[in-house]
PDB file with SEQRES, HELIX, SHEET and CRYST1 records, atoms N, CA, C and O in Angstrom:
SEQRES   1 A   67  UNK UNK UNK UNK UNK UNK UNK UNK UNK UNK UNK UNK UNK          
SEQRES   2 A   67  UNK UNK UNK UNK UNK UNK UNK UNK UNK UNK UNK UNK UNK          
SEQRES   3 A   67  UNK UNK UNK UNK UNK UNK UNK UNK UNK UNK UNK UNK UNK          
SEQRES   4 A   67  UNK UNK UNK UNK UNK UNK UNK UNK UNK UNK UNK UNK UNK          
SEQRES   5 A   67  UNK UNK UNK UNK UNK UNK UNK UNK UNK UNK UNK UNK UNK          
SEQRES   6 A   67  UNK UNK                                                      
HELIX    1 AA1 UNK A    5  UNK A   12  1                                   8    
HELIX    2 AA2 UNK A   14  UNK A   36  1                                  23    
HELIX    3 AA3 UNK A   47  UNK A   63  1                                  17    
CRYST1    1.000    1.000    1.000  90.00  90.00  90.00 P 1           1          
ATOM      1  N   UNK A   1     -29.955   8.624 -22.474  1.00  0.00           N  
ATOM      2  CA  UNK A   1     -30.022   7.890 -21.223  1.00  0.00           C  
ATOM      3  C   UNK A   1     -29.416   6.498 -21.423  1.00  0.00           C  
ATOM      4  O   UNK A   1     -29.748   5.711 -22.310  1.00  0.00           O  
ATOM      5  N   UNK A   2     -28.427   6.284 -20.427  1.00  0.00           N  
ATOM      6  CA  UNK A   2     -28.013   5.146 -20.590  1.00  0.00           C  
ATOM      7  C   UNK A   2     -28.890   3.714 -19.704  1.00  0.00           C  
ATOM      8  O   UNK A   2     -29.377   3.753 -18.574  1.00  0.00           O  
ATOM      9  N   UNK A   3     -28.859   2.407 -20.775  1.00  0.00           N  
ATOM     10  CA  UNK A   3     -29.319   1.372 -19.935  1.00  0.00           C  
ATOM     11  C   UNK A   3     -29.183   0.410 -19.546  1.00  0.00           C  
ATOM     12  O   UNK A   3     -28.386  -0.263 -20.201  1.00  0.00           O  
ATOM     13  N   UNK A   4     -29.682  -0.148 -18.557  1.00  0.00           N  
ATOM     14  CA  UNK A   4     -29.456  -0.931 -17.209  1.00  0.00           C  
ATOM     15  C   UNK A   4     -28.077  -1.921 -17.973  1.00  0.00           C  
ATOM     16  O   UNK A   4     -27.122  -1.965 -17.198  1.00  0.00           O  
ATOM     17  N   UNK A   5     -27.899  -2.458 -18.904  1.00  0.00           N  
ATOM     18  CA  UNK A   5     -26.986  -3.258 -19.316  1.00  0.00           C  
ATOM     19  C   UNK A   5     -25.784  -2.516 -19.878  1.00  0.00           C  
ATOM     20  O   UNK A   5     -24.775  -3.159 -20.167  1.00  0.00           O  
ATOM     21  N   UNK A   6     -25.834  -1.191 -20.049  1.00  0.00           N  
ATOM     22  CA  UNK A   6     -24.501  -0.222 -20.537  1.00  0.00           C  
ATOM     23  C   UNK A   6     -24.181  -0.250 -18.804  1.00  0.00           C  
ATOM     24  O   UNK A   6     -23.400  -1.128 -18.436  1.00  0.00           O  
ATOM     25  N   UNK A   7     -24.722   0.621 -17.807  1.00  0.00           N  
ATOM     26  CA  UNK A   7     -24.375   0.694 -16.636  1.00  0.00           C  
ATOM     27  C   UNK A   7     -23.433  -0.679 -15.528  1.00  0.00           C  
ATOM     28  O   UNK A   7     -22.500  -0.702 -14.725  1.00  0.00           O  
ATOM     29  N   UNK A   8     -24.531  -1.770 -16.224  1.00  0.00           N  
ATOM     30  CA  UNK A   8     -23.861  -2.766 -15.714  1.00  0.00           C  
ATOM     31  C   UNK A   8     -22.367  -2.940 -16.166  1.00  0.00           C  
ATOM     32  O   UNK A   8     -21.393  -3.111 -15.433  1.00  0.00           O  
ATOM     33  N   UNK A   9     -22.399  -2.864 -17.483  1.00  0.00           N  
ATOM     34  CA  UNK A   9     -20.874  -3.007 -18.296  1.00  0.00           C  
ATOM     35  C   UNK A   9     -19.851  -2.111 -17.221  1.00  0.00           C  
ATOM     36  O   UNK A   9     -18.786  -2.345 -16.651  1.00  0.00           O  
ATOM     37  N   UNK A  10     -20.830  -0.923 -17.289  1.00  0.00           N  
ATOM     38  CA  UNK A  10     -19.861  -0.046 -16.815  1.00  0.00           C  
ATOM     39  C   UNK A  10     -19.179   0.125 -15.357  1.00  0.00           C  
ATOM     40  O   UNK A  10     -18.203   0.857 -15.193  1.00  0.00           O  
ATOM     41  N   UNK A  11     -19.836  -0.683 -14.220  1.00  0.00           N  
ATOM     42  CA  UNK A  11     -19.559  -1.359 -13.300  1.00  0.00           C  
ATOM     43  C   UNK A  11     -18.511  -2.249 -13.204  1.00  0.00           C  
ATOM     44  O   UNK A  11     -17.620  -2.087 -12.370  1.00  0.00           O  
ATOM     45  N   UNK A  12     -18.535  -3.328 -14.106  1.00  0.00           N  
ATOM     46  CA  UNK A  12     -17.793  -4.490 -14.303  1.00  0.00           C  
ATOM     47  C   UNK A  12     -16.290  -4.028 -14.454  1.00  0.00           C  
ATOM     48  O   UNK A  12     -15.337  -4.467 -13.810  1.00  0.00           O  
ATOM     49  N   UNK A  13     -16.262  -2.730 -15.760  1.00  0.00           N  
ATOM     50  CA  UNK A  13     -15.435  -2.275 -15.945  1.00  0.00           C  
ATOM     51  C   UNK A  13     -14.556  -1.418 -15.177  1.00  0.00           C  
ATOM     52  O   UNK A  13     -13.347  -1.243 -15.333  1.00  0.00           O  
ATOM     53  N   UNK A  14     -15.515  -0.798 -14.136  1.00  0.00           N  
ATOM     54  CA  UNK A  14     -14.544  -0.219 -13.147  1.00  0.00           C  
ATOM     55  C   UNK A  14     -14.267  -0.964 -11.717  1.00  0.00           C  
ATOM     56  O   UNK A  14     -13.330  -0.600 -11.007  1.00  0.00           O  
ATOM     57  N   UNK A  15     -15.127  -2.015 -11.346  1.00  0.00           N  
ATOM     58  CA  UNK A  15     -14.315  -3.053 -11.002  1.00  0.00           C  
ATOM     59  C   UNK A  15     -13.528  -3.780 -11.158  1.00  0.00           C  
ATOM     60  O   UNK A  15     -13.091  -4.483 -10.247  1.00  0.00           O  
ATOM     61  N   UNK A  16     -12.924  -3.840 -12.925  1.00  0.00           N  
ATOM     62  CA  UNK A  16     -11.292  -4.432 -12.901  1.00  0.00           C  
ATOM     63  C   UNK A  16     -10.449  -3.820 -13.006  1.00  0.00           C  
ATOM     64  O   UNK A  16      -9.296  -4.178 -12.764  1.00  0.00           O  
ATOM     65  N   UNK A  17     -10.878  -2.470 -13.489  1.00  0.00           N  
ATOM     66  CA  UNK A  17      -9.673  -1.465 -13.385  1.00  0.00           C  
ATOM     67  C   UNK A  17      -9.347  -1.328 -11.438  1.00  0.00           C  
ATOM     68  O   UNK A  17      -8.222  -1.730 -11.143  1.00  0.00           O  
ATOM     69  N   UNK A  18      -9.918  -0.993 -10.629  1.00  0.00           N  
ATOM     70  CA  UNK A  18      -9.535  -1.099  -9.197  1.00  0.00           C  
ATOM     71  C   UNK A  18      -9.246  -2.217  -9.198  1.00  0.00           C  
ATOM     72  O   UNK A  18      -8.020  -2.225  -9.081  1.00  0.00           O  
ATOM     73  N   UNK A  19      -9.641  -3.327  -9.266  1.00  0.00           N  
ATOM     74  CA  UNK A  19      -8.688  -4.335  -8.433  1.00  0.00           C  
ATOM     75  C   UNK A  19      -7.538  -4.441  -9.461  1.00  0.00           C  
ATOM     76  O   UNK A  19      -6.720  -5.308  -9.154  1.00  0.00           O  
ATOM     77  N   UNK A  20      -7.303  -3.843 -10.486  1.00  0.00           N  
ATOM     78  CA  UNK A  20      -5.686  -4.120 -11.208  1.00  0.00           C  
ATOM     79  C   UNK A  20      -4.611  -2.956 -10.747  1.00  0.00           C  
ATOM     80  O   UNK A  20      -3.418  -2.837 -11.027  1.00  0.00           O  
ATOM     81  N   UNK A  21      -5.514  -2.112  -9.903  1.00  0.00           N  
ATOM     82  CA  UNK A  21      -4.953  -0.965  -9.471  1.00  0.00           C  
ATOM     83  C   UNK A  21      -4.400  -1.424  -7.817  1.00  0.00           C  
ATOM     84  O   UNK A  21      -3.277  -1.255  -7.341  1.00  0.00           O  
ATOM     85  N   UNK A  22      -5.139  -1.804  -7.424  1.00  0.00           N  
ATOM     86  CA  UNK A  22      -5.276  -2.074  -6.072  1.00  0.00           C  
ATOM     87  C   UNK A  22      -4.225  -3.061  -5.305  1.00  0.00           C  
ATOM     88  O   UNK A  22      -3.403  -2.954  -4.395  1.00  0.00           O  
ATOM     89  N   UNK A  23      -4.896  -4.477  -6.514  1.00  0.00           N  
ATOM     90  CA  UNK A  23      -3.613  -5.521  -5.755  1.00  0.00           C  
ATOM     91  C   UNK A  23      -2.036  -5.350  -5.952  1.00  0.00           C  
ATOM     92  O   UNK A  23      -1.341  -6.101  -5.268  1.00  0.00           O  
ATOM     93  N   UNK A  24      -1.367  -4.424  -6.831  1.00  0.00           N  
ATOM     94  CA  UNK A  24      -0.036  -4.131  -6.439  1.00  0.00           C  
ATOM     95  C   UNK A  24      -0.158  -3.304  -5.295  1.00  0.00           C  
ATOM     96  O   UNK A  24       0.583  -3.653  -4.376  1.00  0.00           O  
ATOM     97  N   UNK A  25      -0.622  -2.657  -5.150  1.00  0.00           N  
ATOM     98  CA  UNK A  25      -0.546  -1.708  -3.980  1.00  0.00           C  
ATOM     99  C   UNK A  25      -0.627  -2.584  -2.412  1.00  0.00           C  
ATOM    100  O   UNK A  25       0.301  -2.611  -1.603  1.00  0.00           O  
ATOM    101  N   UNK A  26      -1.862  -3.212  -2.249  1.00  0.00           N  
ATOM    102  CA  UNK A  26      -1.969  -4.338  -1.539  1.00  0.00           C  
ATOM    103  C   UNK A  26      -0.384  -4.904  -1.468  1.00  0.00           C  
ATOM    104  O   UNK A  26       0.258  -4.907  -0.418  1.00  0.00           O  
ATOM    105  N   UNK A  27       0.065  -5.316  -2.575  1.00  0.00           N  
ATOM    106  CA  UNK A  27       1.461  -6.507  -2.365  1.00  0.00           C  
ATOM    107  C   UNK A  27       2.670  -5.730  -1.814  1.00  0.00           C  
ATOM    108  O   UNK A  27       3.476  -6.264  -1.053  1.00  0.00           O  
ATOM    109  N   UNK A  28       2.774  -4.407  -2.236  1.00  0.00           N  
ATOM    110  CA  UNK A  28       3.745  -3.444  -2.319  1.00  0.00           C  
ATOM    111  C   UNK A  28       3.556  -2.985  -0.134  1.00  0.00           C  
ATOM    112  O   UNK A  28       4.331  -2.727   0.787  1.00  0.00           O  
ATOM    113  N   UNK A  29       2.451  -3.099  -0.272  1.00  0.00           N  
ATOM    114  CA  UNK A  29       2.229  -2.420   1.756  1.00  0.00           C  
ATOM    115  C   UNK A  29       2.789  -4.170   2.293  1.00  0.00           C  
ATOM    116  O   UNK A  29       3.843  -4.254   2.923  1.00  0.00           O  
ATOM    117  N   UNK A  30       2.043  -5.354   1.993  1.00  0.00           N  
ATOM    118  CA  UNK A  30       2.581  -6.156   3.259  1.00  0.00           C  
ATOM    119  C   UNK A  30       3.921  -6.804   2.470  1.00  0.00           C  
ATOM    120  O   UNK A  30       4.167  -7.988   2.698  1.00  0.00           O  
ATOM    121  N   UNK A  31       4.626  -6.203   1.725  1.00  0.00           N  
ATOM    122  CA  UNK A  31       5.604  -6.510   1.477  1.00  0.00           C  
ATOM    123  C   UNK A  31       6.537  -5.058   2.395  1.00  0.00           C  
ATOM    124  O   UNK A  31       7.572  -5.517   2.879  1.00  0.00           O  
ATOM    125  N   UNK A  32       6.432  -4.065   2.591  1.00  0.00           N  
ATOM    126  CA  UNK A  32       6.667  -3.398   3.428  1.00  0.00           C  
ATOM    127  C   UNK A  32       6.510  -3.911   4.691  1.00  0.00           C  
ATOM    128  O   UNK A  32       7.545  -4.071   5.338  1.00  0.00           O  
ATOM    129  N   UNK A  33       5.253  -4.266   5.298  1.00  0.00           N  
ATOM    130  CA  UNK A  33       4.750  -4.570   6.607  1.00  0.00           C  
ATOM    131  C   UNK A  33       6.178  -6.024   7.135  1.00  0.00           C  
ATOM    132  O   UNK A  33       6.945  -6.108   8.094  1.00  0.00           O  
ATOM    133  N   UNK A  34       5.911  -6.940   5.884  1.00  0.00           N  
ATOM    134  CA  UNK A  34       6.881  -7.752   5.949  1.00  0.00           C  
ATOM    135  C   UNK A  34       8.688  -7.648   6.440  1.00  0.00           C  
ATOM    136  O   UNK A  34       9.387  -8.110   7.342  1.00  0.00           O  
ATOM    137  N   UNK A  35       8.832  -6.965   5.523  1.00  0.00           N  
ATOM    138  CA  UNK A  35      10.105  -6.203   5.828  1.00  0.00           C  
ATOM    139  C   UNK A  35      10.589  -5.400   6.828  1.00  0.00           C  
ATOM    140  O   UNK A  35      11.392  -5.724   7.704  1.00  0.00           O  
ATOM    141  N   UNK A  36      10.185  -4.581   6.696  1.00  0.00           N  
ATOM    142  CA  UNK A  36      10.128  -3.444   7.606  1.00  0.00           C  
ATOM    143  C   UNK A  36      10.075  -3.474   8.928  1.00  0.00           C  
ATOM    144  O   UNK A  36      10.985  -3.051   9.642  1.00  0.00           O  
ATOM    145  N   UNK A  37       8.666  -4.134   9.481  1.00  0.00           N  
ATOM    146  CA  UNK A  37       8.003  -3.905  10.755  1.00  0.00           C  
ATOM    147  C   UNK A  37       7.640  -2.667  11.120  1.00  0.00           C  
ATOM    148  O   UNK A  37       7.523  -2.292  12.286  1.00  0.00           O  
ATOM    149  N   UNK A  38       7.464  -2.041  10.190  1.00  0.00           N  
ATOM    150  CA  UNK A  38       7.068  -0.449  10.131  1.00  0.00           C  
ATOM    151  C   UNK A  38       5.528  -0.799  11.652  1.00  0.00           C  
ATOM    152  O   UNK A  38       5.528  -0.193  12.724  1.00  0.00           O  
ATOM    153  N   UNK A  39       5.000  -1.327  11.455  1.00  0.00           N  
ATOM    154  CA  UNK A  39       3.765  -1.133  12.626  1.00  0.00           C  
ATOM    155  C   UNK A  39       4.341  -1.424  14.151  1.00  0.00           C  
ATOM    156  O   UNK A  39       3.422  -1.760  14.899  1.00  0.00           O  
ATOM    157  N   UNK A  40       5.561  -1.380  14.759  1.00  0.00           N  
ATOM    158  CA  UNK A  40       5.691  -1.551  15.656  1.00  0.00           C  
ATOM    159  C   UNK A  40       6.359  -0.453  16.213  1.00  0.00           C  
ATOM    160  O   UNK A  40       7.565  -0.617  16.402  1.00  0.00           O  
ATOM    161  N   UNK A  41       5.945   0.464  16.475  1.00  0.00           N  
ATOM    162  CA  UNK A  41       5.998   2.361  16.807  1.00  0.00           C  
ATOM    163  C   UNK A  41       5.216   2.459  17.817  1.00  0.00           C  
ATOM    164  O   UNK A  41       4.411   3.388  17.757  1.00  0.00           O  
ATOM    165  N   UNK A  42       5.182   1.612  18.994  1.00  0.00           N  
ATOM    166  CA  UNK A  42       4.176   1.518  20.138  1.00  0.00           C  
ATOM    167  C   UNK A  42       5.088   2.370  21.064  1.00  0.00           C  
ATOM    168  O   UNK A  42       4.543   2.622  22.139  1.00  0.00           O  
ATOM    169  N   UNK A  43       6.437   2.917  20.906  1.00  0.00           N  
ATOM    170  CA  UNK A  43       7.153   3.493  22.063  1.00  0.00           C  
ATOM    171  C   UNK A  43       8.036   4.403  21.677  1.00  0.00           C  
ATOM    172  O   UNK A  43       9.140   4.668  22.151  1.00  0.00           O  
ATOM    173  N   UNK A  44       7.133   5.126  20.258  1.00  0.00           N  
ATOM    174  CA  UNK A  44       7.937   6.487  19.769  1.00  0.00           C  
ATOM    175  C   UNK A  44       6.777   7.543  20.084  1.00  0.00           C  
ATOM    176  O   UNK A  44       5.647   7.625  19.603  1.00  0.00           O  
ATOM    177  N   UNK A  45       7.418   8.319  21.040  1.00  0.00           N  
ATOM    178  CA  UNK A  45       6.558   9.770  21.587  1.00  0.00           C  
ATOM    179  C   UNK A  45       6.213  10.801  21.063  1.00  0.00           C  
ATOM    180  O   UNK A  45       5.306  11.459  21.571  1.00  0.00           O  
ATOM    181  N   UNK A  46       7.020  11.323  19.592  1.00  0.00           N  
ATOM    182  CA  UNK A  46       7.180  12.456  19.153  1.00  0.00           C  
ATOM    183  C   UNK A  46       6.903  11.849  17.537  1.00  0.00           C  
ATOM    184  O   UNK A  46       7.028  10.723  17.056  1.00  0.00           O  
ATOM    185  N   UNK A  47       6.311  13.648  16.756  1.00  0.00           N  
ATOM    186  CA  UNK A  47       6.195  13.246  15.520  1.00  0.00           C  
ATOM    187  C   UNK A  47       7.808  13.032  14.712  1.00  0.00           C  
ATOM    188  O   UNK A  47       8.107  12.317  13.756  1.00  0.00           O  
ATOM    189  N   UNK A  48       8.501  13.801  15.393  1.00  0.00           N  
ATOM    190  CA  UNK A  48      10.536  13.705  15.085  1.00  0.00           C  
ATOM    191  C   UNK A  48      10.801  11.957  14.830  1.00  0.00           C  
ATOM    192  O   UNK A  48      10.999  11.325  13.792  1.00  0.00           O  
ATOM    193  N   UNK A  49      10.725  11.623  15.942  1.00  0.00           N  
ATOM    194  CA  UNK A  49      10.936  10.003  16.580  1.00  0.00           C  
ATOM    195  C   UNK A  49      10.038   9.209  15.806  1.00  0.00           C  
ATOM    196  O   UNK A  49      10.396   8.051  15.592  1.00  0.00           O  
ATOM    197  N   UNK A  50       8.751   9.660  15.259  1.00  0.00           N  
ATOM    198  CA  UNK A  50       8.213   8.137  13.921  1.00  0.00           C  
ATOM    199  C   UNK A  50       8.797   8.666  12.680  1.00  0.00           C  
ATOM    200  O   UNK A  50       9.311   7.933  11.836  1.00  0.00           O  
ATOM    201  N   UNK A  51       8.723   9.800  12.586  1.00  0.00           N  
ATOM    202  CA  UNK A  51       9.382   9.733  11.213  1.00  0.00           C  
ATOM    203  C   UNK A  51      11.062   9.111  10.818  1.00  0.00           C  
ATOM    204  O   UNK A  51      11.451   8.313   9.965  1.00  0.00           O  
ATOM    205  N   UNK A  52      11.661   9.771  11.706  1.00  0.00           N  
ATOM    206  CA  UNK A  52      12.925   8.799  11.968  1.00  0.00           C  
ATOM    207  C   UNK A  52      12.705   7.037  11.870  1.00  0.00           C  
ATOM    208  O   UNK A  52      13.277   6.119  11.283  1.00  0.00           O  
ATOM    209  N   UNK A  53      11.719   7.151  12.656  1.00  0.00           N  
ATOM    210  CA  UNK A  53      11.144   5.100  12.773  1.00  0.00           C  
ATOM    211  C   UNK A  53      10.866   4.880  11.110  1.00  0.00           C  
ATOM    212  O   UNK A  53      11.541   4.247  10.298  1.00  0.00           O  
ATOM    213  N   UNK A  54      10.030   5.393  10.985  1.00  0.00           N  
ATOM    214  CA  UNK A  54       9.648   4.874   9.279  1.00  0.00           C  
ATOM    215  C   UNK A  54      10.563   4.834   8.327  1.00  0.00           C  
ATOM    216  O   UNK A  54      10.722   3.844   7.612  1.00  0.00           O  
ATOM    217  N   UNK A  55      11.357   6.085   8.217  1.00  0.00           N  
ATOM    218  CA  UNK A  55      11.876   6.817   7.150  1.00  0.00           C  
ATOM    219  C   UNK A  55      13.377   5.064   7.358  1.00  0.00           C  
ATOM    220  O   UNK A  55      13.596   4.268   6.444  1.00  0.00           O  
ATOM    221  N   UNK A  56      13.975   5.020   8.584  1.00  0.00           N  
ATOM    222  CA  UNK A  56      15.226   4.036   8.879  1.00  0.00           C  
ATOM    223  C   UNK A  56      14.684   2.744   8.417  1.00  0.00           C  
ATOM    224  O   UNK A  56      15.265   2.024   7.605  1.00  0.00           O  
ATOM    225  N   UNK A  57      13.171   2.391   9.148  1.00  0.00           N  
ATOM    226  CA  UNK A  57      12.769   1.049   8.271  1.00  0.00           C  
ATOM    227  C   UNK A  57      12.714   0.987   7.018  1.00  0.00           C  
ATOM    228  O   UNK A  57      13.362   0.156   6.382  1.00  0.00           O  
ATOM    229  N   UNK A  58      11.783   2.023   6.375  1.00  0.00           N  
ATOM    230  CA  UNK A  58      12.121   1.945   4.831  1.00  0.00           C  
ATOM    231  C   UNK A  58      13.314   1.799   4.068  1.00  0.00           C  
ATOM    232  O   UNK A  58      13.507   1.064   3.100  1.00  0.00           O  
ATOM    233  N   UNK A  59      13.998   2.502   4.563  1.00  0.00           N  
ATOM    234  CA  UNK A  59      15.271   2.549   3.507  1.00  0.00           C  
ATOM    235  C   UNK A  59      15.781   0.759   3.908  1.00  0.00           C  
ATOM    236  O   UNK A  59      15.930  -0.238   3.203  1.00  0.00           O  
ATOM    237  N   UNK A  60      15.930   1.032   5.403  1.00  0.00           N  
ATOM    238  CA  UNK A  60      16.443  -0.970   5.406  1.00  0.00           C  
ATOM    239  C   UNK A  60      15.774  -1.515   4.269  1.00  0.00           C  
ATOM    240  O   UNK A  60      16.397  -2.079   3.369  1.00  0.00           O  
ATOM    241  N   UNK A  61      14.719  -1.395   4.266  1.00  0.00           N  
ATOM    242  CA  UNK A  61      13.759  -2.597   2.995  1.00  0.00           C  
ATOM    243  C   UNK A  61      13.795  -2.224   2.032  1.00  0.00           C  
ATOM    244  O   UNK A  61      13.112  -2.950   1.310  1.00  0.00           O  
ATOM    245  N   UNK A  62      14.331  -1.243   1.375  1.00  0.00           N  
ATOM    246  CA  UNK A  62      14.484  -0.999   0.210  1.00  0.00           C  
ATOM    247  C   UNK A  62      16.045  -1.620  -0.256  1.00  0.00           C  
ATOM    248  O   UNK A  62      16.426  -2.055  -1.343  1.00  0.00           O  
ATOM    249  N   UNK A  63      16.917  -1.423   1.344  1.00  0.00           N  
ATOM    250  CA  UNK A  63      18.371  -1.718   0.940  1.00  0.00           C  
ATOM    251  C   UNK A  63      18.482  -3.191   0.955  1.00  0.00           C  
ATOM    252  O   UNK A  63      19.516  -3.628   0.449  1.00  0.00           O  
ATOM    253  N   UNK A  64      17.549  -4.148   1.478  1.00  0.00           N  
ATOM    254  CA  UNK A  64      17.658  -5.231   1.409  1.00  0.00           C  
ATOM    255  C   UNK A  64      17.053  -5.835   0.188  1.00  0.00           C  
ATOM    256  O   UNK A  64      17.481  -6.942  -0.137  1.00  0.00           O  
ATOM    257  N   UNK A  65      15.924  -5.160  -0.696  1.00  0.00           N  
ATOM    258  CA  UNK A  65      15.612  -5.667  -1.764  1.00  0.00           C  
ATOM    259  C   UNK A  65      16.665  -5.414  -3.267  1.00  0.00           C  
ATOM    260  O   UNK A  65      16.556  -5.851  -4.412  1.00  0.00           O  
ATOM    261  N   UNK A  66      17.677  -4.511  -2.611  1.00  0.00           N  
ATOM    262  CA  UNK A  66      18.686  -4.656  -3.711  1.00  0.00           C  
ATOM    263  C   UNK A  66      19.681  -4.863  -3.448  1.00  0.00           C  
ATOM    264  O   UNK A  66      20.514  -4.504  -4.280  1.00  0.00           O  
ATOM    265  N   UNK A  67      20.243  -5.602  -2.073  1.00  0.00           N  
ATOM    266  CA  UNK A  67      21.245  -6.086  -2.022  1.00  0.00           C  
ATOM    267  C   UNK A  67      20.847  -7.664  -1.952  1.00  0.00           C  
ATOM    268  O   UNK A  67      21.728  -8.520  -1.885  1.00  0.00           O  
TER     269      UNK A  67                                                      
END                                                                             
């Protein structure tokens, strides 16, 4: 049986592994959001028509981070 101070460790520990996991991911979306404007799909009707929306923003922001 493990106790109260192994558990705690073991808490701590998987609270820095998520947030070392997390905040690129975090930076990586509003660096998208940034770019992109991927959230402004208020006047695409069809599932055809967002994927087209996303798929054209993405690549812009990808083509602008290497040009």
């Amino acid at each position: 049986m493990q106790s109260i101070k192994d558990i705690k460790l073991l808490m701590i520990y998987s609270q820095l592994l998520f947030s070392g996991i997390r905040q690129p991911v975090e930076t990586i979306f509003n660096w998208l959001i940034d770019k992109a404007d991927i959230q402004k799909v208020s006047k695409v009707r069809s599932t055809k028509g967002l994927m087209i929306h996303i798929f054209r923003k993405l690549a812009t922001a990808f083509i602008s981070l290497v040009i």
